[in-house]
C-alpha positions in Angstrom: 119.4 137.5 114.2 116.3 136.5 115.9 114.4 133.1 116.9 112.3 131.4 114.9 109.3 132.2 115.0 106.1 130.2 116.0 107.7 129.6 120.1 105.3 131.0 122.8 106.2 129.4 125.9 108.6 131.4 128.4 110.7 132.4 125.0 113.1 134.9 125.5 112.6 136.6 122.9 110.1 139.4 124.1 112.4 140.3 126.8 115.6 141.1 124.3 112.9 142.5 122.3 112.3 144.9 125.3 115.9 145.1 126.1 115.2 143.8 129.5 118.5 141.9 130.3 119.3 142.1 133.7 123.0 143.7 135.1 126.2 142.0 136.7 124.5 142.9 140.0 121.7 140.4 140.2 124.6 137.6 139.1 124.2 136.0 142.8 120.4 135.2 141.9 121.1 134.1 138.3 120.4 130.3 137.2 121.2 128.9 133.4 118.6 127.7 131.5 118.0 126.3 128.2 116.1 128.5 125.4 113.3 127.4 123.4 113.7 127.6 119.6 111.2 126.6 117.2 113.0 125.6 114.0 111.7 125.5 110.4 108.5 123.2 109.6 109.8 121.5 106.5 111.7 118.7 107.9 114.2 118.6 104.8 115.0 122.3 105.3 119.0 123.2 104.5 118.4 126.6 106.3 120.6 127.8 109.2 119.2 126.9 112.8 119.2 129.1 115.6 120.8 127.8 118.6 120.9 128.9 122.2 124.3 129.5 123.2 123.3 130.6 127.4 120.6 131.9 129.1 120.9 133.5 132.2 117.6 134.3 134.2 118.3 137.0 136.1 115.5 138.2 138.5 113.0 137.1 136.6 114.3 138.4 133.5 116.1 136.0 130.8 118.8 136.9 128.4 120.0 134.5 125.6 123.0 134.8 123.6 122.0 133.3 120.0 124.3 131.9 117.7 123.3 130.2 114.0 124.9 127.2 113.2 124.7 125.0 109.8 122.7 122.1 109.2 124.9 119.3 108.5 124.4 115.2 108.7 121.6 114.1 110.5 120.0 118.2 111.1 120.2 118.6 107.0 116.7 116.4 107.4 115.8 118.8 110.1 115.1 115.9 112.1 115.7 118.2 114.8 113.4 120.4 114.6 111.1 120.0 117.5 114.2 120.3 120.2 113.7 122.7 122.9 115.9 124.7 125.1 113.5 125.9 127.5 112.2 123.2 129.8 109.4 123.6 132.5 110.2 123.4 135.9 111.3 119.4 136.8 109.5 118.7 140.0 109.9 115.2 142.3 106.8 113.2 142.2 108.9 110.3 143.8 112.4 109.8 145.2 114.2 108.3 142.2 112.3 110.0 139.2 112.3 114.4 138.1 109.2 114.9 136.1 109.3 117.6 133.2 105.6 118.7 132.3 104.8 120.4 129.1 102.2 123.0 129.0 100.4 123.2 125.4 99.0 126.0 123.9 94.9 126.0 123.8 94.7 124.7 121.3 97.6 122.9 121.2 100.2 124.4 118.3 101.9 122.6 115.6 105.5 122.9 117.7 103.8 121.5 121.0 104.6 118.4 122.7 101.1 116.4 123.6 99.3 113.8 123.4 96.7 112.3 120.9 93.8 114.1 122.8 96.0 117.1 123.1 96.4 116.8 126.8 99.7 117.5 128.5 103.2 115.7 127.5 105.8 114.8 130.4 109.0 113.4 130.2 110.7 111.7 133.5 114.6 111.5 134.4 116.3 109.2 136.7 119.6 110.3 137.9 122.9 108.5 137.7 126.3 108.0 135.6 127.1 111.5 134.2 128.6 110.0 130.9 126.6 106.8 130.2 122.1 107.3 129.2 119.5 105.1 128.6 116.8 106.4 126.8 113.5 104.6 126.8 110.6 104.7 124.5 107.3 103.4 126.0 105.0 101.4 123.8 101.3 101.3 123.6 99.5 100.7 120.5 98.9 102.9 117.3 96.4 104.9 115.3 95.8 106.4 112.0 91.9 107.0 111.3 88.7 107.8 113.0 88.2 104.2 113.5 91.4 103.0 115.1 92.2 106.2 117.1 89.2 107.3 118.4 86.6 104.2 118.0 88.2 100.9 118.4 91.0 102.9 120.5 94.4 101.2 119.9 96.5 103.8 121.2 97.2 105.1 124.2 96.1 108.9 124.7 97.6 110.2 128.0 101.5 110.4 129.3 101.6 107.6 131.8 104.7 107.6 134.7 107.3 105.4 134.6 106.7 101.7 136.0 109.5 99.8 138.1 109.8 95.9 136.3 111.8 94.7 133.5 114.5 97.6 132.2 113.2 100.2 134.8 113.5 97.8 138.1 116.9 99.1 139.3 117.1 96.6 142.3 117.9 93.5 140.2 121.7 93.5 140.3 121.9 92.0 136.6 120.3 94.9 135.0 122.8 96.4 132.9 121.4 100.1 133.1 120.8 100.1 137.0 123.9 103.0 137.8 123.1 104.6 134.4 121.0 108.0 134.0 117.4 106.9 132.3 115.1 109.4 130.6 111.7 107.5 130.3 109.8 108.8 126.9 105.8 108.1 127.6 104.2 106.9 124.7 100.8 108.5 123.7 101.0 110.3 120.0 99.3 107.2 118.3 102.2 107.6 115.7 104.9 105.5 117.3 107.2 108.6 118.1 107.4 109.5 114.3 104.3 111.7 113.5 104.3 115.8 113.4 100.8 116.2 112.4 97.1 117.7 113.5 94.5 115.8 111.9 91.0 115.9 112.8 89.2 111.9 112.4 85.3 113.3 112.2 86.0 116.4 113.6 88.0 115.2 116.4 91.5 117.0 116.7 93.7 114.6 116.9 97.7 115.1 117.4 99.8 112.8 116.5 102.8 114.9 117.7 105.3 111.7 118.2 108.2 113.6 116.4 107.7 116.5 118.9 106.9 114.6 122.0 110.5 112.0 121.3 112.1 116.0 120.4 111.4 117.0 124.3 112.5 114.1 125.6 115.8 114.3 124.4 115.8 118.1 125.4 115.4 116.7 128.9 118.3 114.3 128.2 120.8 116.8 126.4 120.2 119.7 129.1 120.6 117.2 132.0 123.5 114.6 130.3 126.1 117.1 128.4 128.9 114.7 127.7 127.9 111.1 127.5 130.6 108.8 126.3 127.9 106.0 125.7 123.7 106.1 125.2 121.1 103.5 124.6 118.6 103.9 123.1 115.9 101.2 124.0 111.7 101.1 122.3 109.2 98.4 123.1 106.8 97.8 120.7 105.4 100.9 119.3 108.4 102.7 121.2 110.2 100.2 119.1 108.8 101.8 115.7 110.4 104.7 116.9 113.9 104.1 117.6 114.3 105.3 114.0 113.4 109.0 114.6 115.2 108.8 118.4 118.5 107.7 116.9 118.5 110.5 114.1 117.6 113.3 116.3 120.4 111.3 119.4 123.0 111.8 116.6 122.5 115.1 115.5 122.6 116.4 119.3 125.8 113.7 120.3 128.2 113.4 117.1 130.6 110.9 117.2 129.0 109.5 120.8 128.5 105.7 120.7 125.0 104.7 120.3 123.2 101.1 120.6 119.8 100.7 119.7 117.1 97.9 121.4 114.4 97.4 119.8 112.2 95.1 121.3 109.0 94.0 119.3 109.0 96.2 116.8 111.5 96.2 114.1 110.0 98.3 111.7 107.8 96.0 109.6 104.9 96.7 107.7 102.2 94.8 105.9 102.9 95.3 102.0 99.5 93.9 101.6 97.5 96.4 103.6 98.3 99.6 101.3 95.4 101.3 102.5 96.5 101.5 106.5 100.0 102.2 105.1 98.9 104.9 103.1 97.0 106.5 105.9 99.9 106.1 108.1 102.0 107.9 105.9 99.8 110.5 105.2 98.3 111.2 108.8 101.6 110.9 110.6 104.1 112.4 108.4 107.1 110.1 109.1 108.1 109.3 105.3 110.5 112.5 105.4 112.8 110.7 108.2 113.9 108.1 106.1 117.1 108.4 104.4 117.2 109.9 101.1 119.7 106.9 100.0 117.6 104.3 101.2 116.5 102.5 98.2 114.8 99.6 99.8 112.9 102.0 102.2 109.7 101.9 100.6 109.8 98.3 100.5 109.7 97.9 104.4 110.7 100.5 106.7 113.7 98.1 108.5 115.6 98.6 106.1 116.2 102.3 106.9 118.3 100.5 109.9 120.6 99.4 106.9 121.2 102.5 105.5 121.9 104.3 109.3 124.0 101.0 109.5 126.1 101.5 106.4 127.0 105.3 107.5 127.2 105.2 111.2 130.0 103.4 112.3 129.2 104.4 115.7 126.0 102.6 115.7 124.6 99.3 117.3 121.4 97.4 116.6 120.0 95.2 119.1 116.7 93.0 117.8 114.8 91.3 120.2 110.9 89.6 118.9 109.0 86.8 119.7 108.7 83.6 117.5 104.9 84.3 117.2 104.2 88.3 118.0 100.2 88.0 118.4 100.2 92.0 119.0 102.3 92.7 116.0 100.6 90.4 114.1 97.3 92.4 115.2 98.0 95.5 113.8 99.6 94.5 110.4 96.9 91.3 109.7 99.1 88.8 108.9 98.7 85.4 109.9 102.2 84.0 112.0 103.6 82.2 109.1 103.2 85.0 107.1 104.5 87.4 109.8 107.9 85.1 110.5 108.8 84.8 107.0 108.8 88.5 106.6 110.7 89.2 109.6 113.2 86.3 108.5 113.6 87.7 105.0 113.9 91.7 106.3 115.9 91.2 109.3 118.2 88.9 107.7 119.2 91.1 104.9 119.9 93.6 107.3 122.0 91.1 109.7 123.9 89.8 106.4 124.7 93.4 105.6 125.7 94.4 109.0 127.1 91.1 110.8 129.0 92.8 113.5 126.8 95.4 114.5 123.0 94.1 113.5 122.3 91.1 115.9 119.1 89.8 116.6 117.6 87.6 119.4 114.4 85.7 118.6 112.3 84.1 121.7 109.8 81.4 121.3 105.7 81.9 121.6 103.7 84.5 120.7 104.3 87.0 123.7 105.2 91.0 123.0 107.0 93.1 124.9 109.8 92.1 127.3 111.8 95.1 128.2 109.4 96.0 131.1 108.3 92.8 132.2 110.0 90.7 135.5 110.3 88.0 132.4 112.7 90.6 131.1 115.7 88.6 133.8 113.8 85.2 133.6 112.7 84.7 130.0 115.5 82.1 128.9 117.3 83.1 125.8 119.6 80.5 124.1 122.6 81.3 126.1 121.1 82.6 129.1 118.6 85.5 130.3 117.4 88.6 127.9 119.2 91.1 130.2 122.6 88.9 130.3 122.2 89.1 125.9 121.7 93.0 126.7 124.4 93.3 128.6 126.8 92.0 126.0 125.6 94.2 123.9 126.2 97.0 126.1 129.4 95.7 126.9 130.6 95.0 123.5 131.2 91.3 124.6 131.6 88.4 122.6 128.7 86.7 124.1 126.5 89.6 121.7 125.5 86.7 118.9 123.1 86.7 116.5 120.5 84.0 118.2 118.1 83.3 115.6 116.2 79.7 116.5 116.8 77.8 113.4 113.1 76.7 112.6 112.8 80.8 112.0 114.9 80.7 109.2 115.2 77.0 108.2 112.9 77.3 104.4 115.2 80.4 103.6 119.0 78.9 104.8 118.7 76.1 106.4 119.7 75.1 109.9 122.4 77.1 111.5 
């Protein structure tokens, strides 16, 4: 058995190749690392994966023990894929944060981790409670042509470091994730976390490598957090978007582990009326293979995917949090706000009637955008108190997690409630 093939990066293969494994004798210099494995590049490939079991580097020289395992659940999509079991050297840029820095290829291969503009991915780690993870997805904007990646520019291009308000300020007492481990995602693929492709938009390479860049991430997160008995998964905005592709890969690394997602201004929505942008989006990116094959509504609007993951996942959470009036989201689909609300009523709302218990959704007045990293994040008065006391019953599993939809958001469809 070998690896896959298509790795070049500090892969071990070469040295097994060379029968280079070092002896017993250098054990007091050896240090266990993960392996990198490129997997298949269909994503609904059924074939066997090659898994690291240990790597030992022993001066200088690594030697992996490989083991195949079968696809099954969530890996059967080969949503998983893109995971990688080597990781660069984490290095402190501050006190509170390691930084993981991913060198690309010149040019960048199909398996790499970058950016739009190919330059390099990074993914940052706060330490803290060994069994309980927050993983956060980073927002910033989105692009699928020539004109809105590379002329009107409405995505971010570069990894940016992780900023200290909202979510990520761990001095407010009342933030629920303040003891927790956080791996902070940066957001710069232009796909919102779900593409896999190279395009070129008028002969400008362009890599919208989401899928690959979330994939590293939670390498960081399952080399560094083995055993969590509880992970979060939290997306603003575009990050938002791609909660979707997080949670499948989460679940095919942590089985059984309990899993709540936040998704904060981005729900999964989609204009039905703009099929041109949608069918660039679907073509540039890729994504369409990462929803589930017994979704049947799916194609309708992508939230419904959320449903489906809902119905099959007993382990699984869904925390909505939007604005009345999202002037950003509203931006990049065209609709108007009326337009907007009553599709976010209709589509959330089957998804909350199918899922009461576990689906909730909190709905905030004006036409703001993102909360989870703004101070607004503990002042921002939701019905029964702030946004991080409604996270926190969430988190908690407390009664106090509702479903706090304002009525005039639903009152043409149901009436008051």
């Amino acid at each position: 058995m070998r690896p896959a093939s298509g790795w070049r990066r500090r892969s071990c293969s070469a040295s097994l190749q060379r029968n280079e494994c070092g002896s017993a004798s250098h054990a007091a210099s050896e240090r266990v690392l993960p392996v990198a494995v490129a997997l298949p590049n269909d994503l609904s490939s059924a074939a066997p994966v090659v898994r690291v079991a240990q790597v030992t580097r022993l001066g200088g020289v690594c030697c992996a023990l490989l083991v195949a395992s079968a696809l099954s659940g969530q890996a059967k999509m080969g949503v998983d894929r893109f995971l990688v079991d080597i990781l660069p050297p984490a290095h402190k840029a501050d006190a509170a944060w390691d930084y993981y820095r991913f060198a690309a290829s010149a040019p960048p291969a199909d398996t790499d981790p970058v950016c739009l503009d190919g330059s390099p991915y990074s993914v940052q780690i706060r330490g803290g409670s060994a069994d309980k993870v927050l993983l956060y997805l980073e927002g910033g904007g989105a692009c699928w042509n020539q004109q809105t990646c590379w002329q009107a520019e409405l995505a971010r291009k570069t990894a940016r470091n992780p900023g200290g308000q909202g979510i990520l300020n761990f001095a407010d007492a009342t933030n629920p994730f303040r003891s927790w481990t956080v791996v902070h995602a940066p957001y710069c693929d232009g796909s919102v976390f779900s593409g896999h492709r190279t395009v070129s938009y008028g002969g400008e390479p362009t890599y919208h490598h989401g899928l690959q860049n979330v994939s590293s991430a939670i390498s960081v997160m399952r080399f560094r957090v083995r055993n969590p008995t509880q992970i979060v998964i939290a997306g603003s905005s575009a990050g938002a978007y791609g909660g979707l592709s997080a949670y499948r890969i989460v679940r095919a690394v942590y089985p059984g582990v309990s899993i709540l997602v936040i998704l904060a201004s981005g729900v999964g929505l989609h204009n039905p009326d703009d099929r041109i942008a949608v069918a660039e989006r679907a073509e540039h990116w890729g994504f369409r293979q990462l929803l589930p094959p017994d979704c049947d509504r799916c194609n309708e609007q992508f939230t419904y995917a959320w449903q489906s993951a809902l119905a099959r996942d007993g382990n699984l959470r869904v925390a909505v949090i939007d604005y009345e009036r999202d002037g950003i989201l509203g931006f990049f689909l065209k609709m108007e706000p009326q337009a907007l609300k009553a599709l976010w009523d209709k589509v959330t709302g089957d998804v909350q009637r199918s899922q009461p218990d576990r689906f909730k959704r909190l709905i905030l007045h004006g036409r703001g955008h993102v909360v989870m990293t703004s101070p607004s994040f503990y002042s921002n008065r939701a019905p029964d108190g702030s946004i991080a006391r409604w996270i926190n019953a969430a988190v908690e599993r407390s009664p106090e997690w509702r479903d706090l939809v304002a009525p005039s958001m639903e009152a043409n469809q149901s009436g008051q409630r």
